[in-house]
N, C-alpha and C positions, 0 to 999 in steps of 0.2 A: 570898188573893184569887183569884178564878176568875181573872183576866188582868191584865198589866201592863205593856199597852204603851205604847211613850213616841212622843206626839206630836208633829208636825214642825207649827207651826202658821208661816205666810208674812204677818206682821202690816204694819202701820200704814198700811193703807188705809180708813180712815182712823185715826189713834190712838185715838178712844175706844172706835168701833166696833169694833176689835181687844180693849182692855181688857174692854167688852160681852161677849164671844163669851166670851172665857175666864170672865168672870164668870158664866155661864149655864152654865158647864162644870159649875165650882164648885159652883151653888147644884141641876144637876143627878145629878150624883153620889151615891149612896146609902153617905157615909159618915161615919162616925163620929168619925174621929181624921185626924190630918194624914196619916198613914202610909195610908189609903183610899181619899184624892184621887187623881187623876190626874193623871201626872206628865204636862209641857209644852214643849217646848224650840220656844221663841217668838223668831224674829226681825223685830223691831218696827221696821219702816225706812219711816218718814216719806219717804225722800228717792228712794222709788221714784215715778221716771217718770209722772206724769198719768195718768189713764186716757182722760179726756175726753177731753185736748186730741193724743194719740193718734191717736185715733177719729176725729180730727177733721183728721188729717195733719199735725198742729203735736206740734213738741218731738220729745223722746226716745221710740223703742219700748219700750216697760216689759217686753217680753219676755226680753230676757237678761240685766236685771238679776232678775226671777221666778224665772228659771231658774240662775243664780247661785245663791239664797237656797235653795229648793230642793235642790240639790248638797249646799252647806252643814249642811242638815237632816238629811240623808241619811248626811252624814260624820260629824255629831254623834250617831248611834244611832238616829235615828228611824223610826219601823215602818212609818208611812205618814203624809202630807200633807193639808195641810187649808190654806183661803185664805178668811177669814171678807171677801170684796170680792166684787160680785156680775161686777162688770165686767173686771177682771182676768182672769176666766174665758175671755174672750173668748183670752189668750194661755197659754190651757193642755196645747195641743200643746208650745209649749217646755218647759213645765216636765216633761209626762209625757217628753221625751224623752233630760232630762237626768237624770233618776232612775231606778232601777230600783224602786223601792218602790209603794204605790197613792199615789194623787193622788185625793182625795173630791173628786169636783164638788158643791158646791153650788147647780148648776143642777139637775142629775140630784135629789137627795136633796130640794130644793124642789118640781120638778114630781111626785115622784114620792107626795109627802104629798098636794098639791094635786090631784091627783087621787084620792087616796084619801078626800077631804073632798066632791068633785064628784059629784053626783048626775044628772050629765047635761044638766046647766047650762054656760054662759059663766064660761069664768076671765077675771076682769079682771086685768090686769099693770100696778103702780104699780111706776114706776121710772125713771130718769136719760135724758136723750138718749144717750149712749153706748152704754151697755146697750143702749135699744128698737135702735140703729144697728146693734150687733155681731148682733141677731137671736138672742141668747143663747135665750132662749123660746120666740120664733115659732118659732125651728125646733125645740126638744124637742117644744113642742103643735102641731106643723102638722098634726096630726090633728083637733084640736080645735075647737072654738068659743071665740076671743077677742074679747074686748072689752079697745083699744088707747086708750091715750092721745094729744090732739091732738098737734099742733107745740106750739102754745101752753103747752097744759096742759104738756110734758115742761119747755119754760122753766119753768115756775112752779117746776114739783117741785125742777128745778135748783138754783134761788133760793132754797128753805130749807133745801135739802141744802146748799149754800155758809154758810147762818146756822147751821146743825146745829152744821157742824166748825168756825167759827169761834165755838161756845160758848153762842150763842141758841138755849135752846129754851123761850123765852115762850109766853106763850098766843095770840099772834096764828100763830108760827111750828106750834104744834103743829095749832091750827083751819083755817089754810091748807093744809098738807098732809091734814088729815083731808077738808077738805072736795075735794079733790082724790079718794080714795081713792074720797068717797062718788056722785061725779061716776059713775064705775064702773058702780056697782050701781045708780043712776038706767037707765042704760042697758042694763042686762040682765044684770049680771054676778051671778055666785051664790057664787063664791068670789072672793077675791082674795091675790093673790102680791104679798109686798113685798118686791121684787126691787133692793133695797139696804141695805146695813148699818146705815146710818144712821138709818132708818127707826124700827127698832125704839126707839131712842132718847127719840124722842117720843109712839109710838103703841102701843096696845095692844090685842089682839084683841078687850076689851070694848067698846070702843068702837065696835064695827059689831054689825051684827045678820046678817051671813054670817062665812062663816071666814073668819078671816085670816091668813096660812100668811106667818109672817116666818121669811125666808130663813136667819136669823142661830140662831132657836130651833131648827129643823130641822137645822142643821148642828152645831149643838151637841149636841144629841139622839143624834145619827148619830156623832159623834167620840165620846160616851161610848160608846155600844153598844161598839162597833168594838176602846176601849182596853181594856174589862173582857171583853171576851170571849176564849175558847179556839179559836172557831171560825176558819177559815181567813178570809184578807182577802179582800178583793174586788180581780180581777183588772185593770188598769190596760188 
């Protein structure tokens, strides 16, 4: 094998969207036999800290238990880090500062597709109130042309992201969030980022007629590069 490094993945933000990422590891991987794959060292912890309710000055900082988990990964072998949660990001000064290892944003690696998709068009951003709050986005693209989701509209997205991880993903729940996405591109958008994990869940990039750049695929994409290669990591 050209390379074989062992992932430090920071999971269960939410659980399935976690099992999701690795699954897309899986089914991206160009191999053959089990001995192929990419190897994973996954700590799946349901009992990390809200992200929302954070963001929002309520409950627990989820940053030193991230940055706990992190440590962890780090001490178990791992080469470099990955957090398939878009929102979490917002606390990833704690984590870079508890490891020496890299730490992939999956901000950086999402806007960085999303621009590669952009033909000098409007990126619309579907994503959580937290998220839009932490500015995870606006501030990678404050060069850019955005097209933002209302107040309103972010309650909505909230609302089936709370049906997502509570196990609904019906046809009303998947049509409300599309039509949410599609709200977007009514308004000028050319590409759109689906700037949570959950997302991918229900939605799929056929179902628009721009690109749809889920954050969850691109991070997946990027953790295989990264394991099968010899090339040096990327600096934290």
């Amino acid at each position: 094998m050209a390379g074989d490094r062992l992932v430090g993945v920071i999971g269960g933000m939410g659980p399935e969207a976690t099992v999701d990422f690795m699954s897309r590891v899986i089914a991206g991987t160009p191999a053959e036999g089990d001995q192929e794959h990419i190897r994973m060292l996954v700590e799946h912890n349901p009992r990390i800290p809200s992200r929302q309710d954070a963001m929002r000055h309520e409950g627990e900082d989820p940053g030193t238990v991230l940055a706990a988990t992190a440590t962890r990964l780090q001490t178990g072998g791992a080469d470099f880090v990955v957090m398939p949660c878009n929102l979490a990001h917002a606390w990833a000064k704690d984590i870079e500062s508890a490891i020496s290892i890299p730490f992939v944003s999956i901000v950086d690696v999402t806007v960085s597709r999303a621009l590669h998709h952009d033909s000098g068009g409007a990126i619309g951003l579907l994503t959580t109130p937290g998220c839009f709050a932490a500015g995870l986005y606006q501030d990678a693209l404050a060069s850019h042309e955005l097209v933002l989701q209302s107040k309103d509209e972010l309650a909505k997205t909230m609302t089936f992201v709370r049906m997502i991880k509570a196990g609904d993903k019906s046809d009303p729940v998947v049509q409300g969030l599309r039509s949410l996405a599609e709200a977007l591109l009514a308004r000028g958008a050319t590409t759109l980022i689906a700037a949570c994990t959950e997302f991918p869940l229900v939605l799929e990039p056929s179902m628009f007629t721009a690109p749809f750049v889920s954050s969850t695929d691109v991070l997946a994409e990027k953790t295989i590069e990264l394991a099968l290669s010899d090339a040096p990591l990327p600096s934290t």
